[in-house]
C-alpha positions as CSV (number, residue, x, y, z in Angstrom):
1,X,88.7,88.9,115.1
2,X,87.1,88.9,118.6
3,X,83.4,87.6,118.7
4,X,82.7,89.6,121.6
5,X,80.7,92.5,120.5
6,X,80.1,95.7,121.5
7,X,77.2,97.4,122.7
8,X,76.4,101.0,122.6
9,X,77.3,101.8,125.8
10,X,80.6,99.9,125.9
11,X,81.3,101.4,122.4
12,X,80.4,105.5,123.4
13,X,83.1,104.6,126.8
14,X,86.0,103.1,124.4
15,X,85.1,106.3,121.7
16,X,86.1,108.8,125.1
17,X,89.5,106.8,125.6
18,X,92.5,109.2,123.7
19,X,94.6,105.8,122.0
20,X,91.4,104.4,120.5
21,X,91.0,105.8,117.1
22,X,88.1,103.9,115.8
23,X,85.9,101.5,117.3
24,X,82.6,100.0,116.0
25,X,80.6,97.3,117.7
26,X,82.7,94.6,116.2
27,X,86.4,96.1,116.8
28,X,88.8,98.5,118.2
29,X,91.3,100.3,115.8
30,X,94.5,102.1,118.4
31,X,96.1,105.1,118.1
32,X,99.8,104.6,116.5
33,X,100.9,106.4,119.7
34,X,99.0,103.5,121.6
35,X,101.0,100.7,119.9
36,X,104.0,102.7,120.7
37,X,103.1,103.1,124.1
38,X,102.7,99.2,124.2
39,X,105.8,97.9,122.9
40,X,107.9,100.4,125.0
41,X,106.5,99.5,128.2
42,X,106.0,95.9,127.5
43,X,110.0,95.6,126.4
44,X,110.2,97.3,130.1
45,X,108.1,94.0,131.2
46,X,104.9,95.1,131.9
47,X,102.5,92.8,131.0
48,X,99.8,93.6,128.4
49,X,96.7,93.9,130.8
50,X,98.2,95.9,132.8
51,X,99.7,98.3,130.1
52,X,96.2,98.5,128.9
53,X,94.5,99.5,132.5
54,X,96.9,102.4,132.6
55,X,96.2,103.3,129.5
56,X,92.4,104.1,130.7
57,X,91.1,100.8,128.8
58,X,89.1,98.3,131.0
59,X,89.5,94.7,130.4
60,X,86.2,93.7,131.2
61,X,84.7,95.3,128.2
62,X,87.7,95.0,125.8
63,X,88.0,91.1,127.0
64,X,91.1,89.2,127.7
65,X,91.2,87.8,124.6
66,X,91.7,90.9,122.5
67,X,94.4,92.4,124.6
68,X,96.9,89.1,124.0
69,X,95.7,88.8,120.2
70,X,96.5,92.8,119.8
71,X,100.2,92.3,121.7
72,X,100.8,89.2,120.0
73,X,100.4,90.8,116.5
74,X,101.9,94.1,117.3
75,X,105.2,92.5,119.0
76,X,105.8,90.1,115.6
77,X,105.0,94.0,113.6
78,X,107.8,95.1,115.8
79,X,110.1,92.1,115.3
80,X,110.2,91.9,112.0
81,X,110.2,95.5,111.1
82,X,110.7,98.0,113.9
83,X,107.8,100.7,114.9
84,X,107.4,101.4,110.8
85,X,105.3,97.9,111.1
86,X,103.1,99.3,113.8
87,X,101.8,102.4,111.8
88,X,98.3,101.4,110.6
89,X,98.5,102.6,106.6
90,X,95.1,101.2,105.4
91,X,94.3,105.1,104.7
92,X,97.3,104.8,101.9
93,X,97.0,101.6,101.1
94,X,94.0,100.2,99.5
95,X,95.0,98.1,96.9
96,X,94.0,99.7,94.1
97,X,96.4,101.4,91.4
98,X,96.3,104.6,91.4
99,X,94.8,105.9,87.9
100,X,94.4,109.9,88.9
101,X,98.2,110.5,88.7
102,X,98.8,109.1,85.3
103,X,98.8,112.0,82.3
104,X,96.6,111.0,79.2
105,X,99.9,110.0,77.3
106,X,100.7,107.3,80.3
107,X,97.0,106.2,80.6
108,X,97.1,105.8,76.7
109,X,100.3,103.5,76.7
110,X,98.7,101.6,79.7
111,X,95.7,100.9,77.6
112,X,97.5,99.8,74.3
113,X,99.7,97.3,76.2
114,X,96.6,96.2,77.5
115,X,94.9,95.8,74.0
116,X,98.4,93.8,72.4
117,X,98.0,91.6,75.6
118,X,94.4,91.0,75.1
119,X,95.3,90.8,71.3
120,X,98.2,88.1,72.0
121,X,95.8,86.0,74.0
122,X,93.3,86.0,71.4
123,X,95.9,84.7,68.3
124,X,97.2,82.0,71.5
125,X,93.4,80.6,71.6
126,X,93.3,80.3,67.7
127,X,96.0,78.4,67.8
128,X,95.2,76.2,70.4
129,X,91.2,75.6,69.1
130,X,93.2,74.5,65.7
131,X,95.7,72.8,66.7
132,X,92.6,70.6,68.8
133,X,90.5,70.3,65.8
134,X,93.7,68.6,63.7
135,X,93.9,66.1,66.8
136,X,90.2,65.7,66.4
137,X,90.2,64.7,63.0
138,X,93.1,62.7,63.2
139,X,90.9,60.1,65.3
């Protein structure tokens, strides 16, 4: 991430610009359209600044830095899997399981492999706490 921050001002200009879909004082999320936008043009061989400055973006508040660091990743998302790589899917993706479209009969065979698990682990520990109080004794 860019340490250049923000301020209001710069952040209420980048919120008017129609390819920036988020932006807070510490980053910039694009439009998908934007990213699309990018690698088309850049594969034309336009360079990145400029691609941004048409785009309505000025690099003097986005910094220099940001624009390479934003082609750089979205060029290797292209490379190694085509414009799919450039859709941003934290929205569908947030790493939990999703619990709300189990039925009570899944959710209840979820839990009860959870319990043998925890149950199997349990007898594993036994063993092991015996097994180190016969070496014990031994000495």
């Amino acid at each position: 991430m860019s340490k250049k921050l923000f301020t209001e001002e710069e952040v209420s200009i980048l919120k008017q610009n129609k390819y920036v879909k988020k932006v807070s004082s510490k980053g910039i999320t694009y439009t998908d359209e934007f990213k699309r936008i990018f690698i088309d043009e850049s594969n034309n061989g336009k360079l990145p600044r400029i691609i941004f400055e048409e785009c309505g973006f000025d690099i003097d508040i986005i910094g220099t830095q940001r624009v390479k660091s934003s082609a750089d990743r979205w060029r290797s998302a292209f490379k190694n899997g085509g414009a799919v790589r450039l859709i941003d899917t934290r929205k569908y993706n947030n790493g939990r399981p999703v619990e709300k479209d189990l039925t009570l009969e899944e959710k209840y065979k979820k839990l009860e492999a959870k319990m043998k698990l925890l149950q199997a682990e349990n007898e594993l520990l036994k063993k092991l706490d015996m097994i180190e109080r016969r070496v014990l004794k031994k000495k």
